[in-house]
Structures are given as C-alpha cells and as structure tokens.
C-alpha positions in Angstrom: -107.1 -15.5 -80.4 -105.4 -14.3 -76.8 -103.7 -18.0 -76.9 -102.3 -17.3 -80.4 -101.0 -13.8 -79.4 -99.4 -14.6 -76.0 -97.5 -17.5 -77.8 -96.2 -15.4 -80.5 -94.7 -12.4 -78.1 -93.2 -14.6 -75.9 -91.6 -16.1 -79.2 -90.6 -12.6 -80.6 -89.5 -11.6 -77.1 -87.3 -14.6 -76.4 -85.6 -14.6 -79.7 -85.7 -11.1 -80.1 -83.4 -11.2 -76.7 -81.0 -13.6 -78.3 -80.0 -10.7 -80.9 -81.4 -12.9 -83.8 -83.8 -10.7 -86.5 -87.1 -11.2 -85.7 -90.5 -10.3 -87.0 -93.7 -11.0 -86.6 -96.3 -11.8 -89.2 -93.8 -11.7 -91.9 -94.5 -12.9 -95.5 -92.0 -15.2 -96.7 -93.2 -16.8 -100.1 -96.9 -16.6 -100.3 -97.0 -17.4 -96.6 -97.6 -15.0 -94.3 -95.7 -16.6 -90.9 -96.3 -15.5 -87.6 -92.8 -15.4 -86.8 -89.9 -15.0 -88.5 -86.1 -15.4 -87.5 -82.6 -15.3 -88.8 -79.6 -16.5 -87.0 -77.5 -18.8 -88.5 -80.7 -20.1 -90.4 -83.9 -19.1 -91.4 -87.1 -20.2 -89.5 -90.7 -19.6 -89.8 -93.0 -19.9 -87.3 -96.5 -21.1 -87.1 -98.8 -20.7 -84.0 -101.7 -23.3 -85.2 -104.7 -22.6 -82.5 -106.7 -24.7 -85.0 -105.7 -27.1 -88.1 -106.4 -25.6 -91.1 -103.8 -24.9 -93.0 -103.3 -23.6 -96.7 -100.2 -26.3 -98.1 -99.7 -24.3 -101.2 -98.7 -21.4 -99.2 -96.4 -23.3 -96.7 -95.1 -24.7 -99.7 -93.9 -21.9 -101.4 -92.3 -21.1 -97.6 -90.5 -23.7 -97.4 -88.6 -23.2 -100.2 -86.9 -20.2 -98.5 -86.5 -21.5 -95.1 -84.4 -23.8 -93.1 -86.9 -24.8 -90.6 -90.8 -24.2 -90.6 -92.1 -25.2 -87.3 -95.7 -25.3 -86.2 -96.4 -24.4 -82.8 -99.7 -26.5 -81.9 -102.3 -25.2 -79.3 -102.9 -29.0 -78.0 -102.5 -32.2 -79.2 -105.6 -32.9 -81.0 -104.8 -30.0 -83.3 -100.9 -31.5 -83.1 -102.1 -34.7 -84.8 -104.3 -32.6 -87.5 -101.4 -30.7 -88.7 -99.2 -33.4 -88.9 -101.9 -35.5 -91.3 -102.9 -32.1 -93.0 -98.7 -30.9 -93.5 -98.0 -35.0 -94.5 -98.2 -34.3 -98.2 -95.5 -31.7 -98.3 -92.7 -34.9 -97.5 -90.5 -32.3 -96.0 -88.0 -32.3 -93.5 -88.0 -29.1 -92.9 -91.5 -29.3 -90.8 -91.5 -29.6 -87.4 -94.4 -29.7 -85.3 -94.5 -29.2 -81.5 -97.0 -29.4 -78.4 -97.3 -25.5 -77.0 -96.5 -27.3 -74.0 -92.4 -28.1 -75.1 -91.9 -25.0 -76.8 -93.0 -22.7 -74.1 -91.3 -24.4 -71.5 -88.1 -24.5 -73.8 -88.7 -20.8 -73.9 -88.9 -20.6 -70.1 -85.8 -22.7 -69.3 -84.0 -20.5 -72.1 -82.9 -23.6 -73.7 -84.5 -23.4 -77.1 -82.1 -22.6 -79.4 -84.0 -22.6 -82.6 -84.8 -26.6 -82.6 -81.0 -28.0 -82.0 -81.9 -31.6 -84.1 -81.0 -34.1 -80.8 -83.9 -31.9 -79.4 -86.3 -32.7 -82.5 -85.6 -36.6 -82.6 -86.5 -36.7 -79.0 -89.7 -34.7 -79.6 -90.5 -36.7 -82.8 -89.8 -40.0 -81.0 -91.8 -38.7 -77.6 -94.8 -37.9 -80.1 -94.9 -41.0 -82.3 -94.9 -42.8 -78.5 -97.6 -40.8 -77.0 -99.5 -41.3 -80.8 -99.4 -44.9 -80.2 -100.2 -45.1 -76.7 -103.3 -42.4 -77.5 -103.8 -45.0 -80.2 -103.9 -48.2 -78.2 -106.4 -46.7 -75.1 -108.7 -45.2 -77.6 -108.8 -48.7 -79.3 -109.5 -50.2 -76.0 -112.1 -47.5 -74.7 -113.8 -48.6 -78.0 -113.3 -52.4 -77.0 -114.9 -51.9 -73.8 -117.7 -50.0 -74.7 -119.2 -52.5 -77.5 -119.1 -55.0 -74.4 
C-alpha cells in the first residue's frame, strides 16, 4: 500500500543518512523484512498495515537479529500484532504506533530503539490498553441500560 511504502523510505532514508547499512526488503532467515539495518546491532523492520503475520518466519528472524520491531499502521492493528507475535516470548519484539516512530524519525531522535525509549513506549501502551479497555467496558455498560 502507499502507507506501507512512504513509512518504509522514510525509514531507509533516515537510517540510510546515519551511515548505518540499510536495505530494504531484505531476507533474513525465512523472513523477508521490509527493512534491514546494521549499526552496532542488527534490526529488522516490519511495516504491518494489517495483522497477519507468518510466526514461523519471524521466528527464524529473530534468531539473527538483535531487535525486530513492527511498525503498526494504527492501534487496532498494534494490539493484533502484539496478541498474534505473543507466542514467540521474545524480547527482542518490539511493537510501535506509526505515530512514535515517524515522529522519532522527524525529531532525528530515534536511534534504533535506545531501551529507556522502549520501556516508556511499552508502559505508555499497556496504559492506553487499559484505558481503551476500561471505556470500551463502560460503552458496553451503558448500552445494555
């Protein structure tokens, strides 16, 4: 989709401009990423624009990566990736709103995922999961009145 392809050049152009190797749609494993990078670790990139997702593949990823982040489109398909990528129990998958990526891209402070960075994503999520949680849960409430 445009959405998938805008995200992914403005990830290859902003880490291609901080003189790390880049490519795009790169195999690593059986997994075809959408972008690739070496610095002083090795990340794969995922642009998910919808939640399906092939865990054998990421699987065989991950074990030659550092990082494998998913980039998700909004939050709905956030929340699906996070249930569909919970069976791999890895650390190494982290999953992000469009939303903070780009604009980490923008400020020119993303500098692959520093981990202070990821906790307060991670927290920020599991708080606007539960808040999500709790309206939905009273929306519900208010409409069998």
């Amino acid at each position: 989709s445009s959405l998938h392809q805008l995200i992914q050049a403005m990830i290859l152009d902003y880490f291609t401009a901080k003189n790390c190797t880049v490519q795009n749609d790169f195999q690593v494993g059986e997994k075809f990423v959408d972008v690739y990078i070496e610095s002083d670790k090795k990340t794969a990139i995922e642009v998910a624009v919808n939640p399906s997702i092939d865990l054998e593949r990421v699987a065989s990823a991950l074990e030659l990566v550092d990082q494998f982040i998913v980039i998700a489109a909004d939050l709905m398909i956030l929340k699906s990736m996070e249930r569909n990528l919970a069976p791999l129990k890895s650390e190494k998958i982290k999953i992000f709103p469009a939303s903070f990526f780009l604009a980490g891209l923008r400020k020119g402070t993303l500098d692959i995922i520093p981990s202070n960075i990821l906790e307060q994503q991670n927290n920020q999520n599991r708080e606007n999961s539960a808040l999500y949680n709790a309206e939905q849960q009273k929306n519900r409430s208010n409409q069998q009145d």
